[in-house]
C-alpha positions as CSV (number, residue, x, y, z in Angstrom):
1,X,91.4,114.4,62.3
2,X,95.0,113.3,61.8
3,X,98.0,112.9,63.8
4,X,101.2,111.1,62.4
5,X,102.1,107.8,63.8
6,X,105.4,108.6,66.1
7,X,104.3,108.4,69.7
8,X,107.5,110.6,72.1
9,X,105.9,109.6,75.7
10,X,107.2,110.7,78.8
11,X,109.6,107.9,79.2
12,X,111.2,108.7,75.9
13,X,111.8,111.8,76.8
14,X,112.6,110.8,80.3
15,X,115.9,109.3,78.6
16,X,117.5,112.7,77.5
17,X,116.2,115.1,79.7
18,X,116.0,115.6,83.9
19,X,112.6,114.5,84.4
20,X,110.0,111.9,84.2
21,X,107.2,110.8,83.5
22,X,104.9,111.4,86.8
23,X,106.9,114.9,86.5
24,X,105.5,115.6,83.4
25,X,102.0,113.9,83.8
26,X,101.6,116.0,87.9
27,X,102.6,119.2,85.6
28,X,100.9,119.4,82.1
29,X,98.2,116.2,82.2
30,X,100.5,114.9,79.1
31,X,101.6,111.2,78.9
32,X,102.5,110.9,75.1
33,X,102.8,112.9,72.1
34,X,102.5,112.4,68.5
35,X,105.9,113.6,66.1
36,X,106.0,113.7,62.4
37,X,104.4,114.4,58.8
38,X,103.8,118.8,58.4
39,X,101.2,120.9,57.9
40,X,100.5,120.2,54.4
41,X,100.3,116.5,54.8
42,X,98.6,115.9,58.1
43,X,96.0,119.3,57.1
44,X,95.3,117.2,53.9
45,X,94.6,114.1,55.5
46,X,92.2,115.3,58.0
47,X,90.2,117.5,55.3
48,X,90.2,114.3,53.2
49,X,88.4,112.4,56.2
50,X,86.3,115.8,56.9
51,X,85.1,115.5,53.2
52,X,84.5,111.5,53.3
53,X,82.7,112.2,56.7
54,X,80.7,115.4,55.2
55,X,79.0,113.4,51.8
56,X,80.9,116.2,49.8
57,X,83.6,116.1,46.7
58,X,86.0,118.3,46.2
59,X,83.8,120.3,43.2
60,X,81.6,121.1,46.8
61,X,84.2,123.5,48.4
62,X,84.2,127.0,47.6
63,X,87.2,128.6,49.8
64,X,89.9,126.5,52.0
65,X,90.9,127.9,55.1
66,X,94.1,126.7,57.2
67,X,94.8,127.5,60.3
68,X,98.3,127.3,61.1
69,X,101.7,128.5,62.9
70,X,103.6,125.9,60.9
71,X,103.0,126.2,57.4
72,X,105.6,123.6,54.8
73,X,107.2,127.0,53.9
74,X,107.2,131.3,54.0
75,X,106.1,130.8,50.4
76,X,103.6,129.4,48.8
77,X,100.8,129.2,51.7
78,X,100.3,125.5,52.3
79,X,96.4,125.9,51.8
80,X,96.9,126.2,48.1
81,X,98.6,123.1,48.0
82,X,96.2,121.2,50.2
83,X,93.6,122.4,48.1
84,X,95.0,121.1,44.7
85,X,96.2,117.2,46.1
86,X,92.3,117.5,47.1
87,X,91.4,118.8,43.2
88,X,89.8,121.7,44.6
89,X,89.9,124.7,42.6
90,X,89.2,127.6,44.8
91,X,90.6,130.4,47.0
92,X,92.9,129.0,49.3
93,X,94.9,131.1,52.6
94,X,96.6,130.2,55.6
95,X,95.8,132.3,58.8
96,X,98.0,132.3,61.9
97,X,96.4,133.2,65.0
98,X,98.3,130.6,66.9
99,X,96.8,128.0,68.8
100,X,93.6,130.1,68.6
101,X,94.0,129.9,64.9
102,X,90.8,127.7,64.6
103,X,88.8,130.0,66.1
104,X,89.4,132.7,64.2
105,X,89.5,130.2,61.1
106,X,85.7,129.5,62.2
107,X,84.8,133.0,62.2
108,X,86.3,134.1,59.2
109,X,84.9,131.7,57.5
110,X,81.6,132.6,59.2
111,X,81.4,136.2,57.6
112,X,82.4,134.1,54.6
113,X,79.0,132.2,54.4
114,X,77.0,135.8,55.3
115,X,79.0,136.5,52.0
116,X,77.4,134.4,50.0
117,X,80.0,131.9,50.0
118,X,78.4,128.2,50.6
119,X,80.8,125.9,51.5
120,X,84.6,126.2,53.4
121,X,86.6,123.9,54.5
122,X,88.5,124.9,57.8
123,X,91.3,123.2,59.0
124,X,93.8,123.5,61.8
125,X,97.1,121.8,61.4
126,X,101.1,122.3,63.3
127,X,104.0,120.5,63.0
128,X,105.6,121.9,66.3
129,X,108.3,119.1,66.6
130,X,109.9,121.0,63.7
131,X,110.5,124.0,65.8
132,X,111.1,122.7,69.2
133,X,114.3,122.6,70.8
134,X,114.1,118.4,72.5
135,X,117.1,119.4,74.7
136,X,114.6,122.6,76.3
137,X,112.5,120.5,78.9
138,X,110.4,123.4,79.6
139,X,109.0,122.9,76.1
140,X,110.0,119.8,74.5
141,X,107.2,118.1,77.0
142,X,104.4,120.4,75.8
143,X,104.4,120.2,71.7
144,X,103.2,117.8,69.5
145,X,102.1,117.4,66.1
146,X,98.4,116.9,64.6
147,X,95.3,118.3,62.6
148,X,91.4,118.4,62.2
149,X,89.1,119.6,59.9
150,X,85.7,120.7,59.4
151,X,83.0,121.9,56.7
152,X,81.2,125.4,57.3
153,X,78.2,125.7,55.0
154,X,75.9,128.2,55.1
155,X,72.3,127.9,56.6
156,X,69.3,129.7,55.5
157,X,67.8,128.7,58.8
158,X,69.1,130.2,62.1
159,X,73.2,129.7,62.9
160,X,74.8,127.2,64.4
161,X,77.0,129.4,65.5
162,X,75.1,131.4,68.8
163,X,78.1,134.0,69.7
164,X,81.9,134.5,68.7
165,X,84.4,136.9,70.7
166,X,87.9,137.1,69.7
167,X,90.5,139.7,70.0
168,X,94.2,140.1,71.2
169,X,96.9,141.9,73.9
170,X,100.1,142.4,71.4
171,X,101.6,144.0,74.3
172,X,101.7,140.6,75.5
173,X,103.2,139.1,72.5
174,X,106.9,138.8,73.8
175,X,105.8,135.9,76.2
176,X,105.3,133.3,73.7
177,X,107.4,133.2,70.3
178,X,109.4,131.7,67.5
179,X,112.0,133.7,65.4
180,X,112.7,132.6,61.9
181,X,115.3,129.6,62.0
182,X,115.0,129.6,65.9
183,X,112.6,127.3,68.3
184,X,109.3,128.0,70.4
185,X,110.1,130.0,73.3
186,X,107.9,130.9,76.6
187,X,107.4,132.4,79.6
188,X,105.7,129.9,81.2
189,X,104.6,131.6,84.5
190,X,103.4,134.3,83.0
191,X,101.8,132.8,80.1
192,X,99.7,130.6,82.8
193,X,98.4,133.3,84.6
194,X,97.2,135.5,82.0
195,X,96.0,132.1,79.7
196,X,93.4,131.3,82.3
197,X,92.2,134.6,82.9
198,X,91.8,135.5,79.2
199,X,90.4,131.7,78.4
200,X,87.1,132.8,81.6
201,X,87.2,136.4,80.4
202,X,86.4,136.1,76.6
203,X,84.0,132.4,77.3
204,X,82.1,134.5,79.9
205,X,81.4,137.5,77.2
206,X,80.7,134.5,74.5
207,X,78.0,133.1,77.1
208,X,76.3,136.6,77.5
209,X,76.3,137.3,74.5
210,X,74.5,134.2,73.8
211,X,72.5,134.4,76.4
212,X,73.6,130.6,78.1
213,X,74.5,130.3,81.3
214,X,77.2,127.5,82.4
215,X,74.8,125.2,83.5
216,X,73.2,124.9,80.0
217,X,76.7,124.1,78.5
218,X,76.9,120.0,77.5
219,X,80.3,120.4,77.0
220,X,83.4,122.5,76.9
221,X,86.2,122.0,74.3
222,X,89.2,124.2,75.1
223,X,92.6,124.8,74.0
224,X,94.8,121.4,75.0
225,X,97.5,123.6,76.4
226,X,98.0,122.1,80.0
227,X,95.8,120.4,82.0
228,X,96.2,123.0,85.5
229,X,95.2,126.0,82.6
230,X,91.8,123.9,81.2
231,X,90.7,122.5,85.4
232,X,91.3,126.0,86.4
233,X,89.5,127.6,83.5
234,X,86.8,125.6,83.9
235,X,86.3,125.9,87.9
236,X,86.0,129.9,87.7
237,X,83.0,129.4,84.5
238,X,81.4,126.8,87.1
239,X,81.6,124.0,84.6
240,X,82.4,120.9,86.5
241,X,85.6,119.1,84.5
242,X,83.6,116.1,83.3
243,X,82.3,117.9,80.9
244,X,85.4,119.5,79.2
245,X,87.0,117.6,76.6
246,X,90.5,116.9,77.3
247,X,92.9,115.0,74.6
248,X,95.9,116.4,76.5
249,X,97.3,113.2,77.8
250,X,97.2,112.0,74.0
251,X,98.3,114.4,71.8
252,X,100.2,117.4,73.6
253,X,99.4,120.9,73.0
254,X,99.0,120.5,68.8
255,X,98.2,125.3,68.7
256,X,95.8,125.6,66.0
257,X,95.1,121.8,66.1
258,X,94.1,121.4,69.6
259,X,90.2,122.2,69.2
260,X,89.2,120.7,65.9
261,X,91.4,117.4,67.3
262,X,89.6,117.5,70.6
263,X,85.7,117.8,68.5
264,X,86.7,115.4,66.4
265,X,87.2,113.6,70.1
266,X,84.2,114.5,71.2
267,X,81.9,113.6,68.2
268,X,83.6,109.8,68.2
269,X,82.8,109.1,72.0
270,X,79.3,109.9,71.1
271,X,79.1,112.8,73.7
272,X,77.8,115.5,71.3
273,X,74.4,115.4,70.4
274,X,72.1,117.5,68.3
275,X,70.9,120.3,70.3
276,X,73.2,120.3,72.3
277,X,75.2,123.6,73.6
278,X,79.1,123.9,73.5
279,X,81.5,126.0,74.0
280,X,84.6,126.3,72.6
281,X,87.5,128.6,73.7
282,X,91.4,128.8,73.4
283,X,94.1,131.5,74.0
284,X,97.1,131.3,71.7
285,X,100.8,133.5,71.2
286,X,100.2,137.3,70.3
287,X,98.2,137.3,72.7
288,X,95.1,135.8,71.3
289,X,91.8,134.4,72.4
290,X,89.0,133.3,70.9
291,X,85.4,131.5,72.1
292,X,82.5,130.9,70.6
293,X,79.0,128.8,71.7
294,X,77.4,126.6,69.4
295,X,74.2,125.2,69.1
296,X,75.0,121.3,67.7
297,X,72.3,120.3,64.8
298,X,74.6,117.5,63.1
């Protein structure tokens, strides 16, 4: 993972806009966020760490994979680039599911490995403070900045990966958005209630698919959109909330950065463990979801 060194907390923001901190904390479970860097260089950081923490070199990777609603520029994609400061010489895209871009990062790079391609490197990274508008308290609370990174290799034993379900309401699309040159707009309300219903919908159809029930689960990592979204979320699966991870209060809702920041969590406070079952889920602007249960071996 990486996440630039500016900390906006509450109180900061508290200073320029009507509201405060236990206002902020009561409605989103946020207390700080982290501002700065962009896609390219926080994305390159955390896949350098994911490498150093994965025994591979650069000559390893076969495809890169970047997950992103924030990419340096239109064009080039910013995966090329990351690839190349890493000496990697390989195919290279970005992918924008929003902040279930990680998700669907994971699965593409899944069918990737059935492809015969044997290693990927998947990363999520935003730079949201870009495009938020810090005089719009609705939203300026919510974003932050951040990234995390992984290594996908394929198996020749049974997958990981147990069951994926993704998929998308476009008709929904107009609640969450951006235009070119403008900043990150929602429908708040509206966004909430359909978030938590899509978020139990597509983890419930992961599970069957699976065949785990809730009980089973060691841990769920969800989307770190708001905390009211993941305790809601959580209560309809049956999950009690100790075992979600939640890096919400930390880091702000980083999209496509939010999972891989909040494993990467996980995996340091020593509460994954080999065998283990997870599930991971997210909703995201378009609308998107995207879960998936995975059997931990590493």
């Amino acid at each position: 993972m990486a996440v630039p060194d500016g900390i906006v907390t509450n109180d900061d923001l508290s200073a320029t806009l009507d509201t405060t901190d236990e206002w902020i904390f009561e409605r989103t479970g946020i207390r700080e966020r982290r501002v700065g860097g962009s896609a390219g260089s926080l994305g390159l950081a955390a896949a350098t760490a994911a490498l150093a923490d994965a025994g591979l070199a650069a000559t390893d990777i076969d495809f890169v994979l970047l997950a992103t609603t924030t990419p340096d520029n239109l064009i080039p994609a910013t995966a090329p680039t990351i690839a190349a400061n890493l000496g990697i010489r390989a195919p290279a895209m970005d992918l924008n599911a929003a902040c279930s871009g990680f998700m669907y990062a994971l699965r593409v790079a899944e069918g990737l490995t059935a492809t015969g391609v044997g290693r990927i490197l998947v990363i999520g990274a935003e730079n949201l403070s870009r495009w938020t508008d810090w005089n719009d308290r609705t939203m300026a609370v919510l974003l932050g900045d951040g990234a995390g990174a992984c290594v996908v290799e394929a198996s020749t034993g049974p997958s990981d990966v147990l069951a994926f379900d993704l998929g998308s309401e476009g008709d929904y699309a107009h609640l969450l958005s951006c235009e070119h040159g403008g900043t990150i707009w929602m429908d708040g309300k509206e966004v909430f209630r359909r978030a938590v219903r899509i978020m139990v919908d597509s983890a419930e159809r992961a599970m069957s698919q699976a065949q785990v029930s809730a009980d089973q689960l060691s841990l769920v990592i969800p989307h770190q959109a708001n905390i009211r979204i993941i305790q809601a979320a959580c209560q309809r699966l049956g999950v009690p909330m100790e075992r979600a991870v939640v890096v919400l209060d930390r880091y702000g809702n980083t999209s496509s950065a939010s999972i891989p920041l909040a494993v990467a969590d996980a995996r340091s406070q020593q509460r994954v463990h080999p065998g283990d079952l997870v599930l991971m889920t997210g909703f995201g602007a378009g609308m998107t979801w995207a879960s998936a249960v995975v059997r931990w071996s590493k």
